[in-house]
Backbone bond lengths (Angstrom), bond angles and torsions (degrees), N, CA, C in turn:
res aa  C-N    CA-C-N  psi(-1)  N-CA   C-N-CA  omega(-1)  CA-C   N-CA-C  phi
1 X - - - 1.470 - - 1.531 108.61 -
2 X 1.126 130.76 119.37 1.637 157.48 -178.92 1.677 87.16 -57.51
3 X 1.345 104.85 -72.91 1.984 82.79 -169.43 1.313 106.13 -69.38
4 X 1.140 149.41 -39.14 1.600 133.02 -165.33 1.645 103.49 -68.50
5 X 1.540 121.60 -16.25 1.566 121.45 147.74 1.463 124.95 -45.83
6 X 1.163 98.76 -62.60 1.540 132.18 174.09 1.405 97.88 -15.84
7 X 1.445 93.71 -90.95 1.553 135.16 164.32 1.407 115.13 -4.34
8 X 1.372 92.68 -65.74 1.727 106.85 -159.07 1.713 88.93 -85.08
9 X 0.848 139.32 -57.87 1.652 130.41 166.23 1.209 135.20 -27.82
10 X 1.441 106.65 -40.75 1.405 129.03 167.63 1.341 115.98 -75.55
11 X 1.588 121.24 -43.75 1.824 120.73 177.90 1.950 96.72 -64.60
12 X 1.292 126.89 -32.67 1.365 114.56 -146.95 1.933 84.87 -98.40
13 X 1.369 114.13 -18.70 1.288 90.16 -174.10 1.895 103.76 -77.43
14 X 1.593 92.16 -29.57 1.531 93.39 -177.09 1.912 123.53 -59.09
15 X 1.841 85.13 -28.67 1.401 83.43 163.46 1.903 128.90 -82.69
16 X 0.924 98.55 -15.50 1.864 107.28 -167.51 1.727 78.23 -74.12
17 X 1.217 123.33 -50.94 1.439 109.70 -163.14 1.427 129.70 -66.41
18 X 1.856 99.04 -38.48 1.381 107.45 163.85 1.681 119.55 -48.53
19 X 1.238 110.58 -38.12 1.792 129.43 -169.51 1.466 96.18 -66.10
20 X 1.163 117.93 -57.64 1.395 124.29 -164.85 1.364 95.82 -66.42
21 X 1.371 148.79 -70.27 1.356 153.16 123.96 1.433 106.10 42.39
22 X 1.696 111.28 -82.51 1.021 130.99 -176.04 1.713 121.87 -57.34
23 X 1.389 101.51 -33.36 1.603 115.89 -179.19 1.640 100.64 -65.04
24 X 1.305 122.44 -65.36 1.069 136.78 164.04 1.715 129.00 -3.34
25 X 1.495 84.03 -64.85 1.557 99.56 -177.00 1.404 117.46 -94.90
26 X 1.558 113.26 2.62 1.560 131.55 154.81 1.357 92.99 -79.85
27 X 1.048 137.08 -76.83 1.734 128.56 -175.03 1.157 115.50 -24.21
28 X 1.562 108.95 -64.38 1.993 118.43 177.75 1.503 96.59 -32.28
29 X 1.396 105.85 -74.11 1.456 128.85 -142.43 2.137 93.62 -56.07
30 X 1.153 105.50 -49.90 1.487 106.17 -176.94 1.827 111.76 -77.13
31 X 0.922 113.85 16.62 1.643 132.66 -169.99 1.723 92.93 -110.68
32 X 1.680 115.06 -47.93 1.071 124.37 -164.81 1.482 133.86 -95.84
33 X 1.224 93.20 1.90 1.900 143.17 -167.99 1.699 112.22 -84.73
34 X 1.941 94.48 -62.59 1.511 130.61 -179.40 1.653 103.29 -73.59
């Protein structure tokens, strides 16, 4: 099924971005720590 592709492409990109997101603002935060 083409949309449950869709789908699943779209949840994992939404997740890779949130993650990356999240790494990020662990960096700040340990930048802001030091």
């Amino acid at each position: 099924n083409l949309n449950e592709k869709a789908l699943n492409d779209m949840e994992n990109d939404t997740y890779s971005k949130g993650f990356l997101l999240e790494m990020e603002t662990i960096e700040e935060i340990d930048n802001i720590i030091r």
